[in-house]
N, C-alpha and C positions, 0 to 999 in steps of 0.2 A: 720687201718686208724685213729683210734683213738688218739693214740699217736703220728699221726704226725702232727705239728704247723700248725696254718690256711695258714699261711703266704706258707708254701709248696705246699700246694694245689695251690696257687691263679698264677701256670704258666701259665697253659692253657687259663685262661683270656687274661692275659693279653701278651702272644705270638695270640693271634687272634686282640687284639688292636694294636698291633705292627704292624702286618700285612695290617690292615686296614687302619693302617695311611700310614703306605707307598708306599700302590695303591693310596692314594689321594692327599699325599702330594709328591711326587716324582716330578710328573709331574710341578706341579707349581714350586718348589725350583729347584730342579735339584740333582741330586744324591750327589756333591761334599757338597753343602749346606746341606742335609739330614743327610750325612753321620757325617759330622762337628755339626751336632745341635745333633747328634743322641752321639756321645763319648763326648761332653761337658755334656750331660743333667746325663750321667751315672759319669762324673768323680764327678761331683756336688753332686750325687747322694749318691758316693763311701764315700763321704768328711764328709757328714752329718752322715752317717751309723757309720763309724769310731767317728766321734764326740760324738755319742750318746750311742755309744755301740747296738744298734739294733742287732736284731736277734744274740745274743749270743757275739759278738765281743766284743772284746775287747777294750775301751775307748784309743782313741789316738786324742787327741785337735787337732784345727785347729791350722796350723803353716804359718809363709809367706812361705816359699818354695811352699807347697800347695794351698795356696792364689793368686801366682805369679803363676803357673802350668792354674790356673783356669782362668786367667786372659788372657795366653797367648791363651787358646784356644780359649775363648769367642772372642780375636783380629785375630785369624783365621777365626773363621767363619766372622768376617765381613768382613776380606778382600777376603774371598772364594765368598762371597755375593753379592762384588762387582760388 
């Protein structure tokens, strides 16, 4: 357990906050909204990790393509929201 990264450890966390959000938040949004806020927040997520080199990766800048990808979800979920 020693040698492995804190960051490995920290699933169980944060698979029980996942979880808790989406007994509380389902209800109010509605799952199509949930599920839309739930793959924009990871692509967003994916974009920065790649930007930054996090956890061992390899540095790859933000590009428009990626910019526009990011864009068209965030215009999904508003009109999923609608």
């Amino acid at each position: 357990m020693a040698r492995v990264p804190w960051w490995a450890r920290s699933g169980g966390f944060f698979g029980a906050v996942f979880i808790a959000l989406s007994i509380l938040l389902v209800p109010q949004l509605g799952s199509a909204t949930f599920i839309a806020l739930l793959i924009t927040g990871q692509m967003l997520a994916s974009i920065a990790f790649d930007h930054y080199g996090w956890m061992g990766l390899e540095q790859r800048p933000i590009d428009l393509p990626r910019l526009l990808g990011v864009a068209l979800l965030i215009g999904g979920v508003v009109l999923i929201r609608r």
